[in-house]
Every structure is written in C-alpha cells, then in structure tokens.
C-alpha positions in Angstrom: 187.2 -165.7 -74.4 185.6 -167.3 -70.8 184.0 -165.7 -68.1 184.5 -166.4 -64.4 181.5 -166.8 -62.2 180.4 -168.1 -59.2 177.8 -170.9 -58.7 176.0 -171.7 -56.3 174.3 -175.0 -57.1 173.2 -176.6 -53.3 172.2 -174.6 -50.2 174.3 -174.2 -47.1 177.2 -172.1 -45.9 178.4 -170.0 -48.6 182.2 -170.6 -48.2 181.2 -174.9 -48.3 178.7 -174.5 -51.5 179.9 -171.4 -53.1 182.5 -172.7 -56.5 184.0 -171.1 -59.4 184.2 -171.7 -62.7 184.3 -170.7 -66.7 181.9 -170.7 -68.8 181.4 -169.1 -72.6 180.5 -165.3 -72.2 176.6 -164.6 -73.4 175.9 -162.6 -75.9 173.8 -159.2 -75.1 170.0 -159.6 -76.2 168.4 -156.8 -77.9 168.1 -154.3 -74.7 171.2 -155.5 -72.7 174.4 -154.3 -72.1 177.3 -156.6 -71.8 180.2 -155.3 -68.4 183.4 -156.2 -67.9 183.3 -156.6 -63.7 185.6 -154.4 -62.3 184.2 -155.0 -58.1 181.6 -156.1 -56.0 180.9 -155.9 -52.7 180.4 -159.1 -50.4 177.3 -158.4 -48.5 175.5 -160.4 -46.1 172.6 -159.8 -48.6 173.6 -162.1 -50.5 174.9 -164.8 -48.8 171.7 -165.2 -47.9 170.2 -167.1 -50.4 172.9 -169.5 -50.6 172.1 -170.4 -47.5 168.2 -171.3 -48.7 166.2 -168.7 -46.7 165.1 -168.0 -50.3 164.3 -171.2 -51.7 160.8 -170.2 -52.3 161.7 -167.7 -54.6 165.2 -168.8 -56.1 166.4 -171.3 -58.8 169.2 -173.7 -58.5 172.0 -173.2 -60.3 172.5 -169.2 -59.4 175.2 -166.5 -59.6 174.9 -164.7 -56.4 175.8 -160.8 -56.1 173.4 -157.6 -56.1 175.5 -155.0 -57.1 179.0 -153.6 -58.0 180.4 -151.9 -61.2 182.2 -152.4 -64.3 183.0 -151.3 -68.2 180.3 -151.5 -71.3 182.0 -153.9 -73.9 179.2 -154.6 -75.8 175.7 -153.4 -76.4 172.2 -155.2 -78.3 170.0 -154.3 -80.8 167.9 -151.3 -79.4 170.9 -150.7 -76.8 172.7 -147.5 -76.3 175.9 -148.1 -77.8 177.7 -144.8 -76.7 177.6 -146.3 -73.2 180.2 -148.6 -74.6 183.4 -148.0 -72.5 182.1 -146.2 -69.6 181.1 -147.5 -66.3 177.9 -148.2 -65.0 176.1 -150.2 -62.3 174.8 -153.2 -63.6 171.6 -153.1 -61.9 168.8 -155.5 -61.3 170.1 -158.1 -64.2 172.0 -161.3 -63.4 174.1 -161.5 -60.3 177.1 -159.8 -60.3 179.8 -162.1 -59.3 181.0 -163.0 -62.7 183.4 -161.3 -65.0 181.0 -160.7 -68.0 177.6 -159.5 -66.0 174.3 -159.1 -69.0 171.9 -156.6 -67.8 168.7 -154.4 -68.7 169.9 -150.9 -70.1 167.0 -149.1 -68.4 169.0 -150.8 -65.1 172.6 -149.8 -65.8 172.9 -146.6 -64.1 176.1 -144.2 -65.2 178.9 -144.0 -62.5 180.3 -140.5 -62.1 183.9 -139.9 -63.3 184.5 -138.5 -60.0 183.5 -141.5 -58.2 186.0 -144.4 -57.7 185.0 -148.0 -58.1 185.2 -148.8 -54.4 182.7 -146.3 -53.6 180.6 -146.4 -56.6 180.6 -150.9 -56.4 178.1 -150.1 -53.1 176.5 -147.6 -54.5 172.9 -149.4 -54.6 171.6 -151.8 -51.9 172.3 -148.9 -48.6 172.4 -145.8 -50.1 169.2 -146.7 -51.8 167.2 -148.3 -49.1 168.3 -145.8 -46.6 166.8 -143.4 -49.5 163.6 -144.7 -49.9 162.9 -146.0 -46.3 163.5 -142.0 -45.3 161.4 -140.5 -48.3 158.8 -142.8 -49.3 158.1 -145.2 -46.4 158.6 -142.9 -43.7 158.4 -139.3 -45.3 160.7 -138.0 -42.8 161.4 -134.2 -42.8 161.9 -131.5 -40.4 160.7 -131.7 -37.1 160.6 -135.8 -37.5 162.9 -137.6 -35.4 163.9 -141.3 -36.4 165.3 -143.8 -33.9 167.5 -146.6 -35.2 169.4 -149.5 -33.8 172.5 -150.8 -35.8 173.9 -147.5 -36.1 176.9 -148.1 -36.3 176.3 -150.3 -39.4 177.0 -149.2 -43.1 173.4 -148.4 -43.3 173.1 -146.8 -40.1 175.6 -144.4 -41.5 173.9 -143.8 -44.8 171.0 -142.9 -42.4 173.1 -140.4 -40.6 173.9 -138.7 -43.5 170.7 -138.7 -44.8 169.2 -137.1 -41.7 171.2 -134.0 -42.2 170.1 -134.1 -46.3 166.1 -134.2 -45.4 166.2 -132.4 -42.0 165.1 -134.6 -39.6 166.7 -135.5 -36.0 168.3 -139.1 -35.7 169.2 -140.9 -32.8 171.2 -143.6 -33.2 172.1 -146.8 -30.9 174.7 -148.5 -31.3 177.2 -151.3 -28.9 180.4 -149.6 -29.4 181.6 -146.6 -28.4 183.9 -145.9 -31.3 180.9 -145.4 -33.3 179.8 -142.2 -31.2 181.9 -139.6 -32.9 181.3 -140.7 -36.2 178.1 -140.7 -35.8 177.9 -137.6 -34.6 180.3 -136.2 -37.3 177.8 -137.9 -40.5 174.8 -136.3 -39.1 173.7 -137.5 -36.1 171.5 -135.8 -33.3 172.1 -138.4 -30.8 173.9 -141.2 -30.2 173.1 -143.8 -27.2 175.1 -146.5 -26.5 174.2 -150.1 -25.1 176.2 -151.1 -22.1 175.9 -153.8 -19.5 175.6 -150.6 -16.9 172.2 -149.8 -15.7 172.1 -146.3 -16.4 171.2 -144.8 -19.3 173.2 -142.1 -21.1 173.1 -140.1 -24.8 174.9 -136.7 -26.1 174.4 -134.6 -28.2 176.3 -133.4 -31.7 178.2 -130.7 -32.6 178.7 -129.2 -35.8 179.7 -131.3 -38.8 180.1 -129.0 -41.8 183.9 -129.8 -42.0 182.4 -133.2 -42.9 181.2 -132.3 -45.8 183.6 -130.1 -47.6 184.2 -130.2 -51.9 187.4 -131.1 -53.0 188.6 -132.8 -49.7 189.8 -136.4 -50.1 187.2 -138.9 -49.3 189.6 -140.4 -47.5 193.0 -140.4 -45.7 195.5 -142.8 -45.9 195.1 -145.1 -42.7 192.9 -143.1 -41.4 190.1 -146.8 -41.4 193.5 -149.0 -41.5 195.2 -150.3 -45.1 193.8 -152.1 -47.4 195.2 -155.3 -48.5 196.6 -155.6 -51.9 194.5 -157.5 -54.7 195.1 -161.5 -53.8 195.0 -164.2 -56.2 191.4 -165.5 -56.3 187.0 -165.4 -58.3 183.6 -165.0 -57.8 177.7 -165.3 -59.8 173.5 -164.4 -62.6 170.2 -164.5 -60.7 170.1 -161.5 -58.9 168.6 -161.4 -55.4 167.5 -157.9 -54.2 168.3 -157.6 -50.8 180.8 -147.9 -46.3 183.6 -146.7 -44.6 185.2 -143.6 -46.1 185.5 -140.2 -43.7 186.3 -136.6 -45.1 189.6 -134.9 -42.9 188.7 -133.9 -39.5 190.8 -131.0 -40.5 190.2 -129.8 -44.2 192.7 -127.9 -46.1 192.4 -124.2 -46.4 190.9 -124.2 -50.0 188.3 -126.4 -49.3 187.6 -124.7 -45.8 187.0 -121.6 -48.5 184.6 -123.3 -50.3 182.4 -124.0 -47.0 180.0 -121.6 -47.7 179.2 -122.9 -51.7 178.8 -126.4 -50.2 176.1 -125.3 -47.5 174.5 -124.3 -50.6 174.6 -127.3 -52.3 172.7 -128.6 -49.5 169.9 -126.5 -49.4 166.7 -128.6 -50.1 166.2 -126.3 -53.4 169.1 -128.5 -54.6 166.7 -131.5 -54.2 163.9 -130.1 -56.6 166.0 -130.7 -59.3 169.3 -128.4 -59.6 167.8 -125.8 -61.2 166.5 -124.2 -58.7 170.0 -124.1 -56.6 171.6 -120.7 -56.0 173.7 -119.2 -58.5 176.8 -120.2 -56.6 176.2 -123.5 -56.2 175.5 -124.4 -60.1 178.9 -122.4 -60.4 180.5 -124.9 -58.2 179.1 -127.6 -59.6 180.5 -126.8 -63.0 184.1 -125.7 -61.3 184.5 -129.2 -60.4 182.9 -130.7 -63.1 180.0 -132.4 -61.3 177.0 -133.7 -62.5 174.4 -131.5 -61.7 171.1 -132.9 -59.9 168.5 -134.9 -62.0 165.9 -133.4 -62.9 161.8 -133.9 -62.4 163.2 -135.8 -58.6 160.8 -135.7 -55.8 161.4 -133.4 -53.1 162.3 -133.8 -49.5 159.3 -132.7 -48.2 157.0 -134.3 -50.3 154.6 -137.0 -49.5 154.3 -140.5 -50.4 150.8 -140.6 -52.4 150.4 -144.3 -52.7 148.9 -145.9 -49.7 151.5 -147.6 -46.9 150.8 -151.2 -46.3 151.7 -151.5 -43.0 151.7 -155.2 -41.3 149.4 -155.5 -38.5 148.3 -159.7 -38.4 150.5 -162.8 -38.0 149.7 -163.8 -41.4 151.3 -160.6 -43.0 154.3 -160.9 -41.1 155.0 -165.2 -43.0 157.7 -163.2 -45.3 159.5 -162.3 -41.6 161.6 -165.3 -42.8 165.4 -165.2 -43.4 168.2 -163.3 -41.4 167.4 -160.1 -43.1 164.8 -158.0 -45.8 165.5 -155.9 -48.7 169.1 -154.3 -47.5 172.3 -155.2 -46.8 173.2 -154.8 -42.9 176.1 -155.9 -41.0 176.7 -156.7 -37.2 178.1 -153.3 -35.6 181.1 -154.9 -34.4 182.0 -155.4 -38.4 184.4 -152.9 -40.3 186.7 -149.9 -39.3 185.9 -147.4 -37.0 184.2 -144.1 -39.5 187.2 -141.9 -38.3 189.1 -141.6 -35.8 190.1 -139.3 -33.1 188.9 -138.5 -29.4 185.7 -136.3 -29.1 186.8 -132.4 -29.1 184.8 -130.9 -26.6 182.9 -132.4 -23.5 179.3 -133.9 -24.2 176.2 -134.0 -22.2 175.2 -137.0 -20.4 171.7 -138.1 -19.7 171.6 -140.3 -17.1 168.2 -142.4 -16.6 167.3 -139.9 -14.2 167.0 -137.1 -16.8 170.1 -135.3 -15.1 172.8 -134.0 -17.3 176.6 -134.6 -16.2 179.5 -134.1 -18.4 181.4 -136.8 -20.1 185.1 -136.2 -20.4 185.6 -136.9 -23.7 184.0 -140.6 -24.6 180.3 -141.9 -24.7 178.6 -144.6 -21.9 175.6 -144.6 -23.0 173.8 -147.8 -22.3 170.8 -151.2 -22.2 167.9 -151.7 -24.5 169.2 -155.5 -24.9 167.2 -156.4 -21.9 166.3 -153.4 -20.4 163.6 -152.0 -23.0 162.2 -149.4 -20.7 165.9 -148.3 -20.1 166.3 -147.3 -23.6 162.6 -146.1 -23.8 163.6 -143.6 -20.9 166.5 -142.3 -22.8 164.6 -141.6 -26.2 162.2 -140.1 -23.9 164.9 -137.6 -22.6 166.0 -137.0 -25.9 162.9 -136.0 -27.4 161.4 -133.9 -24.6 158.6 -136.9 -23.4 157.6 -136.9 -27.4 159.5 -140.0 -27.9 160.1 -140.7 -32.1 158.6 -139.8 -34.9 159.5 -143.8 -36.5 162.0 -146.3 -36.3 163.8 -148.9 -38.1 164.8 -152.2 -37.1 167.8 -153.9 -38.4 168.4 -156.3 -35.5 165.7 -158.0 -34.4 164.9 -160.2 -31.0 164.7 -157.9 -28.5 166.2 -155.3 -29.6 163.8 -155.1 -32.5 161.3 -155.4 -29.3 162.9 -152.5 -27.5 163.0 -150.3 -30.0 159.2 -150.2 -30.4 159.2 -148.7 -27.3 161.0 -145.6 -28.2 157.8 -144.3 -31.0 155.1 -142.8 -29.6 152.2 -144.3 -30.3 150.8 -143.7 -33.6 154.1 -143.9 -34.9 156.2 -146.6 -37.2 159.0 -148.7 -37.3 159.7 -150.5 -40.1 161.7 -153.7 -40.0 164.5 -154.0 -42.8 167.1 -156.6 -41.0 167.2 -159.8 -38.8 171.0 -159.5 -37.3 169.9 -161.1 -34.5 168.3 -164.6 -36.5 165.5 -164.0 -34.0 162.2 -162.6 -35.4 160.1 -160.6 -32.9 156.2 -161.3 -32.7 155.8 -157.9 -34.0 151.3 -158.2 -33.9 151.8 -158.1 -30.3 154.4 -155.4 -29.7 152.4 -153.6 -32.5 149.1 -154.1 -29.9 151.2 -153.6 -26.5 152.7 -149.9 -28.1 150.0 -148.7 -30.6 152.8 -148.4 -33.2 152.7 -149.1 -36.4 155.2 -152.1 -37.5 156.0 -152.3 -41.6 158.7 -154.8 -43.6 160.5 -152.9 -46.3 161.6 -155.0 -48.5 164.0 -152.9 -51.6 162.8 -155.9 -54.1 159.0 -154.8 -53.7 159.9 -151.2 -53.5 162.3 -151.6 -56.9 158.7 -153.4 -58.2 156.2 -150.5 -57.4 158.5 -147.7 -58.7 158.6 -146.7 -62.0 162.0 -147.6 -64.0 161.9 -144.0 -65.0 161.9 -142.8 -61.1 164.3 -145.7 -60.2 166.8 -144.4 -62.2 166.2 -140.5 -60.9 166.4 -141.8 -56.9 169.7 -143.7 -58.0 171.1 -140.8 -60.0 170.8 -138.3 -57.0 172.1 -140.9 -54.6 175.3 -141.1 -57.2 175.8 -137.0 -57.7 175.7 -136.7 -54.0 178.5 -139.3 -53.7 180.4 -137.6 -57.0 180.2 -134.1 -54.8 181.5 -135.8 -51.7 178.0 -136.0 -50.0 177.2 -139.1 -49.3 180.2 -141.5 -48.5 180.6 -145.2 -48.1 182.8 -147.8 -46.8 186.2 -147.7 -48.1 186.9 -151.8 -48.3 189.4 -153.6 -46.1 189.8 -156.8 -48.1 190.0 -157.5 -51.7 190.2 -160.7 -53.3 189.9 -161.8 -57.2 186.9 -164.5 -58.2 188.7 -167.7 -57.6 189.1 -167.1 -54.2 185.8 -167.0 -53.0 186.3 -169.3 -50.2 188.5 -167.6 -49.0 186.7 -163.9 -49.6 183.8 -165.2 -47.4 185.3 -165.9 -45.1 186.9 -163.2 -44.7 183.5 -161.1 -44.9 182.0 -162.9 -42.5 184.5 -162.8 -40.0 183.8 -160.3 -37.2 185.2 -156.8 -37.4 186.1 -157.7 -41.4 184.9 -154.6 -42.9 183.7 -154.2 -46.2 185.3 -157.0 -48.6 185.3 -156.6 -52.4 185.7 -159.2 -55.3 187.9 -157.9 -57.7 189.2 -159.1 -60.9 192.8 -160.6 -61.3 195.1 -158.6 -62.6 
C-alpha cells in the first residue's frame, strides 16, 4: 500500500511548486492515530506558506493542509483503538493533503454522525478562530457591538452566527450587495455596504429564527449552484496553523413545530455545559440523536483571566508579515452567494446625514475604501454616537485603516487577515484613534490553551454544527490529489467558492 501527498519542496506560486507523489504510508507512533483522508478544504491559509511568507518558521520538503477529515485505520501503543473506523479531524499533526495523515490522539477530534464530511472537512480553522477571537480575545457579550470588514467572507459569516450565539450586535461591511440578506439572515445587526457613491447607507435585520430550525436540510439543492462531480486528480505533513450552506428560507411544517425547542437550545444555559438546558431541549437533543454539549466549557459571559497582549510599538507588529494571520479568509467576491432570494420587507436606510429613507428591497450602503470618515459616520449612526465595542480586520490597507475609525476609543480591533497584501502602520492609527490594535494569530492561541480546553472549544463548535447551528460553506469544486494544479487554481480563482480535495474513487 502507498499514500498520495502533496509536496511542496521550493517556494513560489502554489499551482507552479505544488507536486504529487507516493510514498510508503508511516506507521502510527505510540500516541498517533493513522486516517484514511476522506476531504480537505483548499484555503488561502495554506497556500501561504508555499509561497515563503513562512520561511522563517517552515522546513523544506512540507505537506501543506491545516484541516479536513477522514477514517481511523490504525491506532499506536497508548492510542485509543475504539476510534478505529470512525471519523475524526486530524488536528494539529502533519498536513493534511495526503491520503494517510499521522496525528496526535489528544488532536483528533470526533466528527458527529450527523455531520457530513463537507461540513465537518472546515470544521476548524473559521469556526474556531471566529470562536476564540469572540470569547477570549475580545469577550464579547451582550450590549457589545463588533464591527467587521470582510463580511461577506466564510469567516465573516461564522461571525454572524456567532453574534446571535453570545449576544452581541454585529455590523458587518461588506462590497457586494448579495451578501446583505445573508447576512442579515445568519445573525447580523447591520449590514453596510461599500460603494463608489458618496453616501453612506446601512439597515437593519429582521428576524432570523427560520434560520435556525432542527431537522431542516442544511441545504437545498441549487440553492449556492451545483457542485461539480469528483474529477480525476491529488493532494501534503507539516502543518501550518493559519462555508456556504443556508437552512430553507421557508422550513417545513414539522420543523416550524419544533421552533420553540430550538430557541431553547440557544439559551446561554446551553453554553454552561448541557446540563443546565431546559428539560425540552435535552429531550430534543436525544430525539434526534445529538450530542449533547461538552461539559466543564466556559461560558459566554465569562471573562478572559489571562492578560491580553495587545500590540502597541513597531517592533511588536515584525510578525505583520505574510498576506494573512492565524485564519483562513477569502476575498468577498469568492464563493456563492449564502442564499438567495430578494429581501422580504423594506429596510431602513441611513444616509450620511443620519436621515432614514426606505430601500425598496436591496442594500446601497457605501465607502470606507477611501472615505474612512464615511464609514466612521455610518457606525456612528448605527450605534447611537457610541461607535463599537471592537473590531476585526481581515483586509488590511486602508480598509484595515478605516475600520479603526469605527471603535471608540478605548476600544480594540484585532487584525486576523491581510486580503489586501498591504499592512497598515497600525502604532500610528493605534495613537491617531486611542484604540487598541492586537494580531490573533490561531497558532499562538492553539499554544496557550490547554489540549484539554482545546478539545472542549472544538467539541461545542462541532455539536452546534451536528444540531444545525453553526453552518459552513457547502464546496463548489472538488478535485482528487493528483490534480492539484488544477484544484488551485481553481481556489484561487475569483468567485471559486470553497474547493475540496477529495480522494479518487
């Protein structure tokens, strides 16, 4: 028996350097667990280190590929061997884009049954930064309000979600207006939208518990366009740390009925550790066989007790290297539309005045590109003069500039992306606004964690997608191992979507 992986063994642009080839499986050492690849996602995470922004921290030859999931075939001395057969995410071990993938056991993390491999391959690098950029970075809650640029993105959807999970207000910006309802239908408070006009607009959301309804499909059939059957094609062991799937706009009757249990199942008791959830909810959860909630998890509201090492000199901010930190991102213009469908009822406009006019339908909402007081001026209105609780930057240049703007003084932003390739001097715009700027980077927070609470975090973020609660992108491309040329291509191609490497069949 041979595996397939992918090596990378010279810098430059992934679809140029990236080759397959077969090599002898390893054996699992005492402590590892040996997977069978089923998918992985191809994120602009890690492309990045094949391109060398890295190199000070990576070793030629590498095996790119943070995440995905596969089957337990074989299990070491001191190993769990009952996890042999089942799925998990292979975690935190060698890179993923090979067939046979060794890894940690404390890092394999269970996939749900109820959770297909397309959603539960991306299960990691958004879901989890999104997680702990809301919780212990930022301690959001309610009464917070979070700004965001990218909102569109996979992540920036994760963090709509998420908002209505912890309780706090999001406003979103985004450079498309297909994004709007979507936004507005995963949790979003606000949505503004750049434009080349000079006014400024933003609306305001309507209710989205049909989103989140038990036993309703994740997704409809062409409802984010076909998927393309499996192609012909491969895909790599040094791990580098670095979504679009929509419930019915129109649930079925039984899951309509079962509304009310679900609004349980997000009350923040659920978050204390499922014990504590109301009787009807624990009933649900064993109706349709869910896992219920991990225990001894931290709770919404709770506090980050480890000090925050926030970045306030040029020499802090040397790591500001590479396109991107810690999480997987992608340009706004990238992957299907989450849902689709016209807007049901007229929104609120805010033009840069302050005065509301209707809006028939679609979102105009517009500048912080160039205009950063534009975009300031809209948070403003928003937020009643407050301006934002914090902010995270995903973009960069000046956007990334702009958006320090919108927190009131006092406040953070923390930068987790460079879409732009244009770093912003962010000791200045940290003296010019009295906010505080941060990097997250998910490697450093993975470090600081205990494995123990690791796991927990990435447990919840999986029983929340088993129950239909958190959702991802459903892929647009898939493409076996061989083909990885040709698979990069294709994910870096604008408006791609989410691509997955797959196994031949």
């Amino acid at each position: 028996m041979t595996r397939r992986r992918i090596i990378c063994d010279r810098y430059g642009e992934p679809a140029d350097v990236l080759r397959a080839e077969r090599q002898p499986p390893s054996e699992p050492r005492s402590g590892e667990l040996l997977v069978r690849m089923l998918a992985r996602p191809i994120n602009p995470s890690d492309l990045i280190p094949v391109r060398g922004s890295y190199a000070h921290r990576t070793t030629l030859p590498m095996i790119p590929g943070y995440e995905g999931v596969g089957v337990v075939v074989e299990a070491g001395d001191a190993a769990n061997r009952s996890l042999i057969g089942r799925r998990v995410l292979p975690l935190r071990g060698e890179g993923t884009w090979q067939s046979l993938v060794r890894v940690p056991a404390a890092t394999a993390v269970e996939a749900p049954i109820r959770l297909d491999d397309d959603q539960a391959a991306q299960a990691y690098i958004n879901p989890l930064t999104a997680w702990a950029t809301c919780t212990d970075e930022l301690a959001l809650g309610e009464g917070d309000t979070l700004v965001i640029n990218a909102g569109g993105s996979a992540i920036g959807c994760c963090y709509a979600q998420l908002s209505r999970r912890l309780g706090f207000s999001l406003i979103a910006i985004v450079r498309d207006a297909r994004h709007v309802e979507p936004l507005y239908r995963l949790g979003a408070a606000h949505v503004i939208v750049e434009g080349e006009q000079p006014s400024v607009a933003a609306t305001t959301a309507t209710s989205t518990a049909e989103l989140l309804v038990a036993g309703a499909p994740l997704r409809q059939p062409g409802e984010l366009g076909s998927v393309p059957e499996s192609q012909e094609g491969i895909a790599t062991s040094q791990p580098h740390e670095s979504q679009e799937s929509m419930m019915p706009s129109e649930p079925p009757r039984e899951s309509r009925e079962l509304r009310g249990a679900i609004d349980a199942l997000r009350e923040p008791r659920e978050l204390t550790g499922g014990i504590d959830a109301p009787r009807e909810s624990r009933e649900l959860t064993e109706a349709i066989d869910l896992p219920r909630e991990p225990q001894g998890l931290m709770s919404a509201g709770e506090r980050l007790r480890e000090p925050r090492e926030w970045m306030s000199t040029s020499q802090q901010f040397r790591e500001h290297q590479g396109p991107m930190w810690g999480s997987e991102q992608f340009c706004e213009q990238q992957g299907p539309m989450w849902g689709s469908g016209s807007l049901r009822e007229p929104r609120e406009r805010i033009s840069a005045s302050g005065s509301p006019h209707e809006s028939q339908g679609t979102m105009s909402v517009s500048g912080g590109r160039s205009e950063s007081g534009d975009l300031a001026a809209a948070v403003a209105a928003l937020t009643g003069g407050r301006l934002a609780t914090a902010a995270i930057d995903s973009v960069g240049g000046t956007a990334g500039a702009a958006l320090a703007g919108c927190v009131r003084p006092g406040g953070r932003l923390l930068t987790i992306g460079l879409l732009s390739g244009s770093p912003v001097p962010w000791p200045q715009v940290s003296k010019r606004t009295g906010v505080q700027v941060g990097l997250f980077h998910l490697r450093h927070w993975n470090g600081r964690v205990p494995v123990a609470r690791w796991r927990s975090e990435m447990e919840r973020l999986l029983h929340w997608m088993a129950a239909g609660l958190l959702a991802l992108p459903t892929p647009t491309g898939r493409y076996a191992l061989p083909e990885i040329g040709v698979a990069v291509r294709a994910a870096e191609r604008p408006g791609a979507g989410k691509i997955l490497l797959t196994e031949e069949q």
